[in-house]
Structure formats: structure tokens, C-alpha cells
KOLDRENLO-334325 format. One record per residue (C-alpha): residue number from 1; x, y, z. Coordinates in pm, 1 decimal, always signed. Example, Ala and Ser with C-alpha at 12.3 -4.5 7.8 and 13.67 -1.06 7.14 Angstrom:
<atoms>
ATOM   pos         px         py         pz
ATOM     1    +1230.0     -450.0     +780.0
ATOM     2    +1367.0     -106.0     +714.0
</atoms>
This chain:
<atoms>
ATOM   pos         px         py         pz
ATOM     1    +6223.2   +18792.5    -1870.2
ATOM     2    +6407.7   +18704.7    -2186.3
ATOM     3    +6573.0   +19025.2    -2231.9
ATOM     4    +6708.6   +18980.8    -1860.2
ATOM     5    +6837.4   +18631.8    -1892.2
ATOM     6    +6993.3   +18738.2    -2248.5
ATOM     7    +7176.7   +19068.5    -2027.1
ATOM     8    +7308.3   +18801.3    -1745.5
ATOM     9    +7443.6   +18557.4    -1997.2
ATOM    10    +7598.8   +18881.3    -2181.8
ATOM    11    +7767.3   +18986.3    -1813.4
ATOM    12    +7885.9   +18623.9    -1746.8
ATOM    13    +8068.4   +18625.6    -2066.3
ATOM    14    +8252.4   +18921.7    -2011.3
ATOM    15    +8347.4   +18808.2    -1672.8
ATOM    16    +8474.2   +18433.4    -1866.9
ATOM    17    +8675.9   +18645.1    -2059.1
ATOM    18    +8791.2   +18857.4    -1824.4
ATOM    19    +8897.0   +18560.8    -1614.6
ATOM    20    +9031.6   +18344.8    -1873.2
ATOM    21    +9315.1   +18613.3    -2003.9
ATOM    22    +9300.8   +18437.4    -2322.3
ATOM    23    +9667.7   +18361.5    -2341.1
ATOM    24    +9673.6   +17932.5    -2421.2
ATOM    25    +9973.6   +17801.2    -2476.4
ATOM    26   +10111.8   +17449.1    -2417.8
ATOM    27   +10491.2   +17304.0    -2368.7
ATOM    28   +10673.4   +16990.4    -2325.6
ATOM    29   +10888.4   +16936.4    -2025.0
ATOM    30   +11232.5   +16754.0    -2078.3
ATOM    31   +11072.4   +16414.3    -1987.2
ATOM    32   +10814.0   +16431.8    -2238.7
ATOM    33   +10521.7   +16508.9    -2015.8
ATOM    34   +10306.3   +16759.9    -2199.9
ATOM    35   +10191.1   +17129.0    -1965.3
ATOM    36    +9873.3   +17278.1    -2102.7
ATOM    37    +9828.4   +17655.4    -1974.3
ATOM    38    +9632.2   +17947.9    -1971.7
ATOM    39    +9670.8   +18252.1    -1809.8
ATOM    40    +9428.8   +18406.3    -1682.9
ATOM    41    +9362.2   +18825.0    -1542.0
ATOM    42    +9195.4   +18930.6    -1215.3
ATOM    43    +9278.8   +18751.5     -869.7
ATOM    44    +9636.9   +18592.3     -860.5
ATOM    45    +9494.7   +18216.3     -752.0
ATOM    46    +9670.1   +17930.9     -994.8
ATOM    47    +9535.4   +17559.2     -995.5
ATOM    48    +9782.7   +17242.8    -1140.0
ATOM    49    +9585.8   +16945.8    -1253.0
ATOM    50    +9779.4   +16596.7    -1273.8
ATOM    51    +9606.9   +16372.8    -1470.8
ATOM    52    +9642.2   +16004.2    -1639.7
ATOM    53    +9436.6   +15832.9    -1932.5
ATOM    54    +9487.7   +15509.2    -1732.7
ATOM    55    +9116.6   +15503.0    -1568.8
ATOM    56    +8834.0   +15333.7    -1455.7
ATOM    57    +8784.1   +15248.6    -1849.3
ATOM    58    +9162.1   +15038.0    -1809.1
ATOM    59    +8971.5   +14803.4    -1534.2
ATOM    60    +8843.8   +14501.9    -1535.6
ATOM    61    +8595.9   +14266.7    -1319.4
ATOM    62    +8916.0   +14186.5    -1109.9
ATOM    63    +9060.5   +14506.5    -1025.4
ATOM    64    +8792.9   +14785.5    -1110.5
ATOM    65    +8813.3   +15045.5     -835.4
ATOM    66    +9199.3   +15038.6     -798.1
ATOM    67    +9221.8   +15382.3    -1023.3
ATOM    68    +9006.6   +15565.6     -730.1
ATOM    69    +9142.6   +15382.8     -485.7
ATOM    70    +9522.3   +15442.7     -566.5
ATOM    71    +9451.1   +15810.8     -643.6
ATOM    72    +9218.8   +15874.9     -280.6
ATOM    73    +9538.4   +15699.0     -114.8
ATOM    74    +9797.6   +15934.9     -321.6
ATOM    75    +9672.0   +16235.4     -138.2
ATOM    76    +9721.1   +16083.7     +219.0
ATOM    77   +10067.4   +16071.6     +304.7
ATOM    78   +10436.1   +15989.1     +107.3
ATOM    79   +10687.7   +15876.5     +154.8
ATOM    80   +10865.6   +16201.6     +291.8
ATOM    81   +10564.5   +16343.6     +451.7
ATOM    82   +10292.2   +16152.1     +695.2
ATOM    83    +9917.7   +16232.1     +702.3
ATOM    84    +9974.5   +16515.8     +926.9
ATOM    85   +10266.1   +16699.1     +779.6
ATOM    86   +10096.5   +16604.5     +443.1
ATOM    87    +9745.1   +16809.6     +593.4
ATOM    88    +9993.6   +17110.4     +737.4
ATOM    89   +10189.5   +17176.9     +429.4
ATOM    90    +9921.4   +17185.9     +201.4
ATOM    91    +9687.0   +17431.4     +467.1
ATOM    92   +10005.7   +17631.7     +545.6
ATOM    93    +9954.9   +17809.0     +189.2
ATOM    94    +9597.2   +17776.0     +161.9
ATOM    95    +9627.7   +17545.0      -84.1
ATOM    96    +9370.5   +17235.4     -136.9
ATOM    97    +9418.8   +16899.7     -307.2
ATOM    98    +9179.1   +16637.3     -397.6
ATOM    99    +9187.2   +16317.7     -621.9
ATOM   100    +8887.6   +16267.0     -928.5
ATOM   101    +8843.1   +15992.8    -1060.0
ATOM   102    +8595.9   +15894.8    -1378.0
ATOM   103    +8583.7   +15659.1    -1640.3
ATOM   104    +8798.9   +15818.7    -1857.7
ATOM   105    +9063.4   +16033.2    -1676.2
ATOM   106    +9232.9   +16019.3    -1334.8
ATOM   107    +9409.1   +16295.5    -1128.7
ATOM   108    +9460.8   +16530.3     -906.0
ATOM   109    +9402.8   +16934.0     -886.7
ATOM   110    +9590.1   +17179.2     -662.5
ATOM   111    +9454.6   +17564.8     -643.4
ATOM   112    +9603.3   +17801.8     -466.6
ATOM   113    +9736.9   +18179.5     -435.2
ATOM   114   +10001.6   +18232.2     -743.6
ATOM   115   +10290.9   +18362.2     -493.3
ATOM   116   +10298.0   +18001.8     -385.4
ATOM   117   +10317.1   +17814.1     -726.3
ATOM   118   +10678.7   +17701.1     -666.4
ATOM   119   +10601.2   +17576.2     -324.8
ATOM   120   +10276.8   +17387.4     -411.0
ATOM   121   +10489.8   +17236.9     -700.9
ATOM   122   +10684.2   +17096.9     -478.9
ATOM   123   +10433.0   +16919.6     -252.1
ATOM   124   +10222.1   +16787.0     -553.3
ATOM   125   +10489.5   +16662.0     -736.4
ATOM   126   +10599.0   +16468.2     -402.9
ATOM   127   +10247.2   +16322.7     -401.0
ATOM   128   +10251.4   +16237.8     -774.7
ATOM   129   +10630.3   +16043.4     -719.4
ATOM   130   +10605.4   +15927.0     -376.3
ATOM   131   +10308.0   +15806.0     -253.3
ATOM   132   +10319.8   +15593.1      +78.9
ATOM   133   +10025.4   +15370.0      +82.5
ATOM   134   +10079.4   +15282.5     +433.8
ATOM   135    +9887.1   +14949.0     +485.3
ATOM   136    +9690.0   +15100.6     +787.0
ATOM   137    +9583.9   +15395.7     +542.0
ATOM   138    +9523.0   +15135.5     +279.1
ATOM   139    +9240.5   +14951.7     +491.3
ATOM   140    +9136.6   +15280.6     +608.2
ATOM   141    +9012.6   +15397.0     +302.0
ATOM   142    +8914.1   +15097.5     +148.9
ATOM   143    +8670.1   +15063.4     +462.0
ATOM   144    +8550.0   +15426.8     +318.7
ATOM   145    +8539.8   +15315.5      +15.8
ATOM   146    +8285.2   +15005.6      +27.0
ATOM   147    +8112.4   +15226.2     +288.5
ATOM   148    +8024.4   +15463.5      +31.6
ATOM   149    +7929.0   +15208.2     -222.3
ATOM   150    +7685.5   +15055.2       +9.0
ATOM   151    +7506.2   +15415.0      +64.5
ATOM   152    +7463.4   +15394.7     -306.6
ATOM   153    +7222.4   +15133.0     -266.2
ATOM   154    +6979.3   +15377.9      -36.2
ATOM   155    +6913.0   +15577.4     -324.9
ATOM   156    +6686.5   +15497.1     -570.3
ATOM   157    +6853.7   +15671.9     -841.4
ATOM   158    +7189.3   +15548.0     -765.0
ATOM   159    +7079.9   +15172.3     -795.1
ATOM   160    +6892.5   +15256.6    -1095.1
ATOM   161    +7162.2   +15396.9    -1296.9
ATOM   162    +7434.2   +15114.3    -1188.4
ATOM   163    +7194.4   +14863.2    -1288.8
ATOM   164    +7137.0   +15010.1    -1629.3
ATOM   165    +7498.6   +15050.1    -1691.4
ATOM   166    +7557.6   +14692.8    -1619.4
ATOM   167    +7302.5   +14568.4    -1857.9
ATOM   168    +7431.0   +14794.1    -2144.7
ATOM   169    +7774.0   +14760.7    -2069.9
ATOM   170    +7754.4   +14395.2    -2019.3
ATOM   171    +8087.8   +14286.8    -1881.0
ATOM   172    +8297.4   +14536.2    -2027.9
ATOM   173    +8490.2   +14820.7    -1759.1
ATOM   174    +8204.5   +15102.2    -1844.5
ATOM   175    +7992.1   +14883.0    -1652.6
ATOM   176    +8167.6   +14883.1    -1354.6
ATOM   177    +8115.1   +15182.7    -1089.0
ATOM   178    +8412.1   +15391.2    -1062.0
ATOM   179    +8499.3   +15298.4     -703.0
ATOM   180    +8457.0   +14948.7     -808.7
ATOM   181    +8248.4   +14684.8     -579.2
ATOM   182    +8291.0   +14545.3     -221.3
ATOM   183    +8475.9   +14220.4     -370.7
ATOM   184    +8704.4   +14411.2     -590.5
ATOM   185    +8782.6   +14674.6     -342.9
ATOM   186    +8826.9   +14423.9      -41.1
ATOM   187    +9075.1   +14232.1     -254.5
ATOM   188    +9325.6   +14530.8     -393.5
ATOM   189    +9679.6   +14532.3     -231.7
ATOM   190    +9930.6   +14783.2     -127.9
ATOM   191   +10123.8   +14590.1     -363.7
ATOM   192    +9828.7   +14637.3     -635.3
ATOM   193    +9802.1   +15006.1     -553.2
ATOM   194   +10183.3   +15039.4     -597.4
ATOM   195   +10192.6   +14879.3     -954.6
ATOM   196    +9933.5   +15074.6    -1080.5
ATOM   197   +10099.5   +15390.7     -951.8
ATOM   198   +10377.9   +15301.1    -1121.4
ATOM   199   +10181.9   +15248.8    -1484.2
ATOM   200    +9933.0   +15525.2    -1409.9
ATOM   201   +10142.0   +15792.6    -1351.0
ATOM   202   +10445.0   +15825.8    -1523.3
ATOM   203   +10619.7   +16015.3    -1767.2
ATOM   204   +10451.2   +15841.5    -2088.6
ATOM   205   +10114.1   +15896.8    -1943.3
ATOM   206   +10117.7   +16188.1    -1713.5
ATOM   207    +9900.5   +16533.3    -1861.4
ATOM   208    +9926.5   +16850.8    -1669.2
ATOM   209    +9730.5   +17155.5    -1691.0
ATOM   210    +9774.8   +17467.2    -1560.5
ATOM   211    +9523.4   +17757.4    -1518.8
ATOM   212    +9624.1   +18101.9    -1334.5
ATOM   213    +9755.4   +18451.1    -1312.4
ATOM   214   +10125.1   +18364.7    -1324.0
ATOM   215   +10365.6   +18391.5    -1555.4
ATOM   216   +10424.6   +18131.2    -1811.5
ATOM   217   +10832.8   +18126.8    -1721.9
ATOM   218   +10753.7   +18106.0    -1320.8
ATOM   219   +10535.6   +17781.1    -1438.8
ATOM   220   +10803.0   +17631.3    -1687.4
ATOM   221   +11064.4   +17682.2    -1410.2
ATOM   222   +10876.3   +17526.4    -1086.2
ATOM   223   +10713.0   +17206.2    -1304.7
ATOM   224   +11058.6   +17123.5    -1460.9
ATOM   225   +11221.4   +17160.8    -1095.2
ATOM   226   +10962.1   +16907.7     -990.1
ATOM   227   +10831.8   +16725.0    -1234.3
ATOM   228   +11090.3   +16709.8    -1541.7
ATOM   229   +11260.2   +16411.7    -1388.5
ATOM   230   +10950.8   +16191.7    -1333.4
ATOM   231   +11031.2   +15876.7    -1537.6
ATOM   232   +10898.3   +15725.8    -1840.8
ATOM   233   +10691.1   +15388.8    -1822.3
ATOM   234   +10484.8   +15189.3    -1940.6
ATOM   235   +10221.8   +15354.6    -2223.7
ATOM   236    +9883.3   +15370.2    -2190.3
ATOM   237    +9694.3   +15047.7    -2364.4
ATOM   238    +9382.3   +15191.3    -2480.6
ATOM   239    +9133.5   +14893.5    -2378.3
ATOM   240    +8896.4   +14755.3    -2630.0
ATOM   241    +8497.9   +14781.8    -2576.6
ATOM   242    +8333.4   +14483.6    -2749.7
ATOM   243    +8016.6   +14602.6    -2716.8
ATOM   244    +7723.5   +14344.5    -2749.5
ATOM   245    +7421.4   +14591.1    -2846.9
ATOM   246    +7204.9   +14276.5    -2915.5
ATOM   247    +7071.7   +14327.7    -2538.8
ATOM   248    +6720.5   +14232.6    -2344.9
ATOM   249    +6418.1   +14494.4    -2421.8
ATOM   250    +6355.9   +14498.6    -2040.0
ATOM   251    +6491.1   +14440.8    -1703.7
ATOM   252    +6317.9   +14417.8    -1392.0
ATOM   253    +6478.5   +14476.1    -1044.9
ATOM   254    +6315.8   +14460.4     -731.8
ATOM   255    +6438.2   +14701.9     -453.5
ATOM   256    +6360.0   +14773.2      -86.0
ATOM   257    +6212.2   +15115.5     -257.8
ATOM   258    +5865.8   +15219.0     -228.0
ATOM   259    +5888.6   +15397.2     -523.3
ATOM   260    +5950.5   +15289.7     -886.9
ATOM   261    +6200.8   +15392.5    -1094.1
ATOM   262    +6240.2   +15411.7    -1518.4
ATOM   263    +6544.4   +15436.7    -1719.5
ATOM   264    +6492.3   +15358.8    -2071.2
ATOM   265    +6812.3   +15389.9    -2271.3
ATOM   266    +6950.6   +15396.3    -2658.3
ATOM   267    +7301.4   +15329.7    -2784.4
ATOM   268    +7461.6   +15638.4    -2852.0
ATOM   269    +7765.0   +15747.1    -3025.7
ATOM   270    +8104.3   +15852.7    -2838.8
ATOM   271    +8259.0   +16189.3    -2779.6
ATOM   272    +8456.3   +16187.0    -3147.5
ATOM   273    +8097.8   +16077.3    -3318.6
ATOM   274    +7935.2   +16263.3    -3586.3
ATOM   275    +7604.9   +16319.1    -3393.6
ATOM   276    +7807.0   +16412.5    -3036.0
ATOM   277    +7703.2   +16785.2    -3032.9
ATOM   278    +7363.9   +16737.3    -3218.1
ATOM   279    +7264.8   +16502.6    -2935.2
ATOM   280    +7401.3   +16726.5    -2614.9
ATOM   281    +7141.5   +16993.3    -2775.0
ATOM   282    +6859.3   +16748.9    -2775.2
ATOM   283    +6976.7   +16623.8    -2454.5
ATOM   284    +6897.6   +16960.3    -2310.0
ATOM   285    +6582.7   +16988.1    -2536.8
ATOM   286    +6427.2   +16658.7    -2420.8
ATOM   287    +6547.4   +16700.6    -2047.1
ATOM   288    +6755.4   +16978.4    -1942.1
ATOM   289    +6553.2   +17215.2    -1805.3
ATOM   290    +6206.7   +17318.7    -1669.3
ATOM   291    +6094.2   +17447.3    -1984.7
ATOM   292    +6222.8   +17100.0    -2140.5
ATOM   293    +5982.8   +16833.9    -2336.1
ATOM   294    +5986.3   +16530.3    -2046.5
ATOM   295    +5961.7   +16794.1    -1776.0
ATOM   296    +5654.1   +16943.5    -1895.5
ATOM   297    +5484.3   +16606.1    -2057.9
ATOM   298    +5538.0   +16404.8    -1771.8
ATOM   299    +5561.7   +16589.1    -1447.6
ATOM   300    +5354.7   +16958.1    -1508.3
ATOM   301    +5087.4   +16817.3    -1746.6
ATOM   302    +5019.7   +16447.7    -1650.4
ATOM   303    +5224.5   +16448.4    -1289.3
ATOM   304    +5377.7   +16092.1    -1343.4
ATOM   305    +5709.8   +16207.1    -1213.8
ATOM   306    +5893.7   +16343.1     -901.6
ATOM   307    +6188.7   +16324.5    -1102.9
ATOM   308    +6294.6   +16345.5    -1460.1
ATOM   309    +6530.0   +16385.5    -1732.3
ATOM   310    +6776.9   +16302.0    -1976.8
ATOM   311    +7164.5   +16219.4    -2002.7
ATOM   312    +7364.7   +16179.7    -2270.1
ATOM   313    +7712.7   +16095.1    -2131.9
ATOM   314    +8020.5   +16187.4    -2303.9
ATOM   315    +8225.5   +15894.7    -2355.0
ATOM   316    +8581.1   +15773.6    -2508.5
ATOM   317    +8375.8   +15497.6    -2640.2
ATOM   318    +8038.2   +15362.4    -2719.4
ATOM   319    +7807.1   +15577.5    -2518.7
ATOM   320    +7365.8   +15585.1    -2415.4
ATOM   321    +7116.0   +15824.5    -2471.5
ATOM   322    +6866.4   +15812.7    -2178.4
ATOM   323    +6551.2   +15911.0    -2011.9
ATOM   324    +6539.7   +15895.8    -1632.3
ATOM   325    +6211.5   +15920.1    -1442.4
ATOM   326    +6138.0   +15822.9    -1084.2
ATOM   327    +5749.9   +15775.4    -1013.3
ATOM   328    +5474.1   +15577.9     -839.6
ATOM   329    +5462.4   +15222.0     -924.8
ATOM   330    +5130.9   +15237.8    -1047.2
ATOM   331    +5196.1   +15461.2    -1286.0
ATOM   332    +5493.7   +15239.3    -1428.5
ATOM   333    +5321.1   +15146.0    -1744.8
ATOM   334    +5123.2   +15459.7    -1853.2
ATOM   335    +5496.2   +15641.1    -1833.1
ATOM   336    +5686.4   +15394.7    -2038.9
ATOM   337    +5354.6   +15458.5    -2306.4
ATOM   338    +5394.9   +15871.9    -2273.2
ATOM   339    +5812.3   +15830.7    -2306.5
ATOM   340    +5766.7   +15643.7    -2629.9
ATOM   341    +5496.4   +15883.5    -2745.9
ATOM   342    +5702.2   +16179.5    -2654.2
ATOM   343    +6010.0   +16030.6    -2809.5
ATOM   344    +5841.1   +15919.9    -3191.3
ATOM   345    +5673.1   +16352.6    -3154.4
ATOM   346    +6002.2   +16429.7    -3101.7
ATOM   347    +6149.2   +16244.2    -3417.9
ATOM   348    +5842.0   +16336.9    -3633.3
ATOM   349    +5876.4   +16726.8    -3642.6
ATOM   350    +6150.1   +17014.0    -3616.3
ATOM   351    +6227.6   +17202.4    -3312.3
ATOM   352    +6079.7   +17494.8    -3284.4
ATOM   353    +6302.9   +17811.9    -3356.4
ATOM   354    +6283.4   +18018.9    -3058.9
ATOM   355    +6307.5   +17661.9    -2853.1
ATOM   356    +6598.5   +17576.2    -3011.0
ATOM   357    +6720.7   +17946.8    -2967.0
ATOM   358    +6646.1   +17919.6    -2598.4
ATOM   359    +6815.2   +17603.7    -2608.1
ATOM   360    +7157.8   +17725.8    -2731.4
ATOM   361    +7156.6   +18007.0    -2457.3
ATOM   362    +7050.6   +17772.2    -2182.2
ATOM   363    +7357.6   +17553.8    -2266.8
ATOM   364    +7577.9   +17844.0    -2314.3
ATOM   365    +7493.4   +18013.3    -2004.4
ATOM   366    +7585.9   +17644.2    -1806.9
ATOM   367    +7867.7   +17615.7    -1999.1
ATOM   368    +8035.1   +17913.5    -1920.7
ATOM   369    +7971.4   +18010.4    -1560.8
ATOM   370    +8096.7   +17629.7    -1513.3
ATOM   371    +8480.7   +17767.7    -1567.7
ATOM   372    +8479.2   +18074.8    -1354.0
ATOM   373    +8739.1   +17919.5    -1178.5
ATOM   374    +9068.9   +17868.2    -1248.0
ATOM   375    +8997.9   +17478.1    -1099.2
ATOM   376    +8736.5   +17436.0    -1364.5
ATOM   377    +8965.1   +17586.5    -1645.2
ATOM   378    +9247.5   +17359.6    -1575.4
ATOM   379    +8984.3   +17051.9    -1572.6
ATOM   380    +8842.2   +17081.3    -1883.1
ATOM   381    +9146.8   +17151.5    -2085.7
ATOM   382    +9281.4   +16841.5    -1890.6
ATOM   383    +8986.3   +16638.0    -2018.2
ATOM   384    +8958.1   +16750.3    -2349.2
ATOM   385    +9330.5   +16660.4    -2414.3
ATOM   386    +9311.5   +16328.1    -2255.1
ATOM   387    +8956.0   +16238.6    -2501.7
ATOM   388    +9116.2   +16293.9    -2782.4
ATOM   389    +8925.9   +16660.6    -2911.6
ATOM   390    +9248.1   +16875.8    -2773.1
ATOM   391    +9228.7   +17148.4    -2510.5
ATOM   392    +9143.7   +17438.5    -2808.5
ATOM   393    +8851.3   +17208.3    -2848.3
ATOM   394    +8681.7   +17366.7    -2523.7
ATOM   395    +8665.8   +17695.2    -2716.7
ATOM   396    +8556.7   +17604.6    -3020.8
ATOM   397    +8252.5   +17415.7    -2887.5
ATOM   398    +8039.4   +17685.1    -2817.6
ATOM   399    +8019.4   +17780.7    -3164.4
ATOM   400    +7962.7   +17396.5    -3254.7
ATOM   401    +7667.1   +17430.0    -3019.7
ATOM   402    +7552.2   +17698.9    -3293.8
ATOM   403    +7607.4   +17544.4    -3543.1
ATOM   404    +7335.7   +17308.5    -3473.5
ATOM   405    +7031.9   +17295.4    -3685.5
ATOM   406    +6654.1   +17195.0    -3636.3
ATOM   407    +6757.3   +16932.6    -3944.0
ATOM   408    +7005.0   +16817.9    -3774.7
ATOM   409    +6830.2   +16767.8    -3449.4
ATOM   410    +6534.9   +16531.7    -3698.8
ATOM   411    +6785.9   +16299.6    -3815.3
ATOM   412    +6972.3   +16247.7    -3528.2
ATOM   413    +6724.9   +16152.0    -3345.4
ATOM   414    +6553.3   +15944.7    -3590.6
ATOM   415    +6904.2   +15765.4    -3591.7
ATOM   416    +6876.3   +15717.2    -3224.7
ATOM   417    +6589.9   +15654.2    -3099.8
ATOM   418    +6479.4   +15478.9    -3393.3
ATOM   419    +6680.0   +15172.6    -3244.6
ATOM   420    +6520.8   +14961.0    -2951.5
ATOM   421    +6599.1   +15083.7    -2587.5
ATOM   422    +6721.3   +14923.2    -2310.5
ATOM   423    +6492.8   +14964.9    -2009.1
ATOM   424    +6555.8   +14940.3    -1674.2
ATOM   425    +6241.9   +14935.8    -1415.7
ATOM   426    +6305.1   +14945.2    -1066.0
ATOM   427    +5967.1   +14809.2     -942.7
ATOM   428    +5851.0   +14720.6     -565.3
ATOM   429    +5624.0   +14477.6     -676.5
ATOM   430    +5896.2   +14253.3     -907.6
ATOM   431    +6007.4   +14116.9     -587.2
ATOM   432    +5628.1   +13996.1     -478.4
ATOM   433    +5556.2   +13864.5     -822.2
ATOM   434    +5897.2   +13647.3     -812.4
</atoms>
């Protein structure tokens, strides 16, 4: 079984390689806007990704939601095209565009066949400069909008994790969801929407990336066309997390769930920290995968859990280390026992060789069939760039990843979870006991 996951891993990294072309270069259009691009071999498809540093991490309990909600209304209509000649243009090369937001980067990305690079230039760029946000649009989609957050409460996971953010985050903008929160959302402007255009995305702020089989003077011509006389603005102001890690051992919140749910959480370091690679392998070892420690201590030997596992977000600033479970309520505090059992084993002795092994194949095998497509190339060169590690970064972490040592694993998390956790119990029975 080994052997045949070892040959499939082997295959998809030919095919990465054959895909990605290995050609990286980036250039600076006349405006200052910095073009990261790779070309790529095989099918001619290209994707351009637009993005901005000015996030969901620039927000505040006033305004957070306005960077998804100005980016969702970017793709609607501008001012030169409405909703419907918008739609046409963009299916009349087979084209598709979509906005992503996330904490830490905001954009766009635009994939389509390479013969049409100049053209789809041309109709992104017009949605980066000129978007319309028609005031009927604008209600439109914020109606979506708090529609969507209030789904978020029918799932137990969902109102577990934005519960947990908010009590580690306190009041700073990580602990706000991305789409914001009815009041926010309700209260945003055309107006608002407009100004925040205006500091998101221009010159001094815009990134693009490019990923395709196209030539590198066919790109350099069409973005400098379109996008070399974007202007320059107002700089991103990188915001300042105060965070207050002096928090409560334990919150309670009641739910209309039947079901409980556990996540117990430990201040973490951010994406440029010492430990950030040590602690996406133990990530994976704790809770990645079937074979992983949480999976087979909770669920396959004792059967506490219908769901489990571990995140480790990757963060421009402070970050968590957690363990997620969802379970019966009666079983609420012989889990939270077996978690800190598991965790202090875990700290105690070294990884086992071959686990670790397995580990590092496991998270090279994800990490590589996740950019097969041009789309996912141009993201994560995108991201990397706007984080602060630099789009080479993306290929050097793979060998990062093996550099990682059973030692290392010990004292990082002895660092970690030697600290007290935050934890977060959804529990049916807190709202019968109040």
C-alpha cells in the first residue's frame, strides 16, 4: 500500500512539474504595481489574480465585512458594463471571475484560454477601475450577505469556531468573520464601498499574479495596456494586533444544537515565526489524517467523536493552535480529560520515524496536487507575496517541510501547548443550567 501511495505521489510530481513550466519571473509595470508570473507547459489556459493587502485584518468593529462586500459587488457590473453585459463578456470567452476574500488578502482571479489574455485583460482591469456599485446591487448583495451569515449559525461547527475566534481575538479585526455581522453589513454604504475601493485597490497596493502558457511579452503588453495607468493611492497601513493572551480558561455557549461541541485552543506563532513549519507538521501529525493521533485516540479507539481534528492557521499575525471535536454532550468531560492526555504524550516523546516519514509525504502529496491548476498557481504566489515570505517561498517550502526533525517537533510543542488553552464548549445543557 505504501509502495503505491509513494508511485502516485512520484506521478503527481511529474505532472506539477510538467504543469508549472518552471519559468518564474516577476516585473514592475510603469505605475509601480508589481506582476508575478510563471509559465507554465501543457494546455494553453492562463489565470490573472488581482489582489490587495487591505483585508478583513484592516477592519474594525464598525466596518468589518466591507473588504468582501466591496470585492462580491466589484464583479457585478461597472461603470461601462451592466450585470448582463458584465455576465456575456466574461462567458463569451469562457472565461470565469470570482472575488476571495480572507483575513489577510483580497482579490479577484480570472482563468481562461491563453488566445484570450488580451481580451480578458481588458474586462478585469475594467472591473478592478470601474466598479458601479449600483445601490439596488448594493442591497442586493448585502441581503446575500447577512443571509449567509445567518446559515452559519445552523452549523455547529461554524458557531463553534466564530465563537472561539472572538474570545481569542478579543476585539481586535481577526475576531471578526470575514463577511462581517448583520449590524456591520446592514450599515455599509455605496459611499463606504466606494472609499474603500479607492484605498484597496490602487496602484500602491494592487499585486498581480499571473499563471499560464503564454508568453511573458503577450502578458507585459496586455497588463500595461490595462492596468499601467491605474493610479497610485493611499498605502496600505498595516493594522496593529494588541493581543491580550491573559484570556478565560473556559467558555460556555449554549446553542439550539443537540450535540456538543469542543475547541480547545493555544496561542500560536504567525506565518514569519520560528516554529511556523514545525507546527503545520504536527498539525497534520495530531489531526490531519485518518492515521493521525486525535483521530485514532478519540474517535476509532474510545468513539467520543463524530468529528475531529486540528488547525493551525497561517496568519500575518498572532495565530492558534487548535483541537476541534464535535461529540455527545455526555461525553463533554471525559474528551477534554483524553485531549489533555493526548496532548502532554505528545510533548513527552519523539515522533516516531516512519510516522513522521508518512507525515512529510501526506503533506507533500496535498500540497502539490493543490496547484494543478493554473488558478491555484497564481493564488499562492499571490499570497505568499502579500504575507511577507515572497512568491519563491512556495517552492522552497517543501523542502522546509523536510527539514523538520522529531527534535524539533518535542520542543515545539512543549513551547505550545505547554501554555494554558482557551476552550470553547458548545454545550446543550449551558442554556438549562443558566
Amino acid at each position: 500500500m505504501k509502495k503505491t501511495i509513494g508511485i502516485f505521489i512520484l506521478l503527481v510530481q511529474i505532472l506539477f512539474v510538467q504543469n508549472a513550466g518552471g519559468e518564474m519571473n516577476d516585473f514592475t509595470l510603469k505605475n509601480g504595481i508589481k506582476v508575478i508570473f510563471n509559465k507554465t507547459s501543457g494546455v494553453k489556459v492562463a489565470s490573472v489574480r488581482v489582489v490587495t493587502p487591505v483585508s478583513a485584518v484592516c477592519e474594525n468593529e464598525n466596518n468589518s465585512g466591507i473588504s468582501n462586500l466591496t470585492a462580491r459587488l466589484m464583479v457585478k457590473a461597472t461603470a461601462n458594463r451592466s450585470v448582463e453585459t458584465l455576465a456575456k463578456d466574461i462567458d463569451n470567452i469562457g472565461a470565469d471571475l470570482y472575488a476571495d476574500t480572507d483575513y489577510d488578502m483580497s482579490g479577484f482571479n480570472m482563468s481562461f484560454l491563453s488566445e484570450y489574455f488580451d481580451k480578458a485583460c481588458e474586462i478585469f482591469s475594467d472591473v478592478v477601475k470601474n466598479p458601479l456599485f449600483d445601490e439596488k446591487e448594493v442591497d442586493f448583495e448585502k441581503q446575500n450577505t447577512i443571509a449567509a451569515l445567518n446559515s452559519r449559525k445552523d452549523s455547529i461547527g461554524r458557531t463553534a469556531s466564530d465563537n472561539f475566534i472572538k474570545a481569542f481575538y478579543g476585539n481586535t479585526s481577526y475576531s471578526f468573520p470575514v463577511a462581517g455581522s448583520e449590524k456591520t453589513v446592514s450599515a455599509l454604504t455605496s459611499e463606504n464601498l466606494k472609499d474603500r475601493h479607492k484605498y484597496s485597490y490602487n496602484a500602491s497596493n494592487i499585486l498581480i499574479s499571473v499563471a499560464g502558457n503564454i508568453e511573458e511579452s503577450v502578458v507585459k503588453k496586455s497588463l500595461e495596456k490595462y492596468f499601467g495607468n491605474i493610479e497610485s493611492g493611499k498605502k496600505l497601513e498595516k493594522p496593529v494586533l494588541s493581543l491580550d493572551l491573559k484570556k478565560p480558561e473556559e467558555v460556555k455557549v449554549s446553542g439550539k444544537f443537540n450535540q456538543a461541541y469542543i475547541i480547545t485552543g493555544f496561542p500560536a506563532p504567525s506565518l514569519s515565526g520560528r516554529d511556523f513549519v514545525t507546527l503545520k507538521v504536527i498539525n497534520a501529525l495530531l489531526g490531519g489524517r485518518m492515521t493521525s493521533v486525535l483521530f485514532t485516540e478519540l474517535r476509532e479507539k474510545l468513539g467520543l467523536a463524530y468529528e475531529v481534528g486540528a488547525i493551525y492557521p497561517s496568519r500575518i499575525g498572532e495565530s492558534y493552535f487548535a483541537v476541534y471535536i464535535g461529540l455527545d454532550k455526555k461525553n463533554i468531560s471525559l474528551t477534554l480529560k483524553r485531549i489533555d492526555e493526548i496532548l502532554k504524550d505528545f510533548c513527552s516523546k519523539e515522533v516516531d520515524a516512519q510516522e513522521l516519514k508518512d507525515t512529510k509525504t501526506y503533506i507533500k502529496g496535498l500540497y502539490i496536487m493543490d496547484r494543478q491548476t493554473v488558478g491555484k498557481q497564481s493564488y499562492y504566489y499571490a499570497w505568499r507575496e502579500i504575507v511577507g515570505q515572497g512568491y519563491k517561498y512556495d517552492e522552497k517550502y517543501l523542502d522546509d517541510i523536510d527539514n523538520v526533525t522529531a527534535a524539533d517537533i518535542k520542543a515545539a510543542a512543549n513551547k505550545i501547548f505547554g501554555a494554558k488553552p482557551l476552550t470553547l464548549i458548545i454545550d446543550p445543557e449551558a442554556a438549562k443550567n443558566k
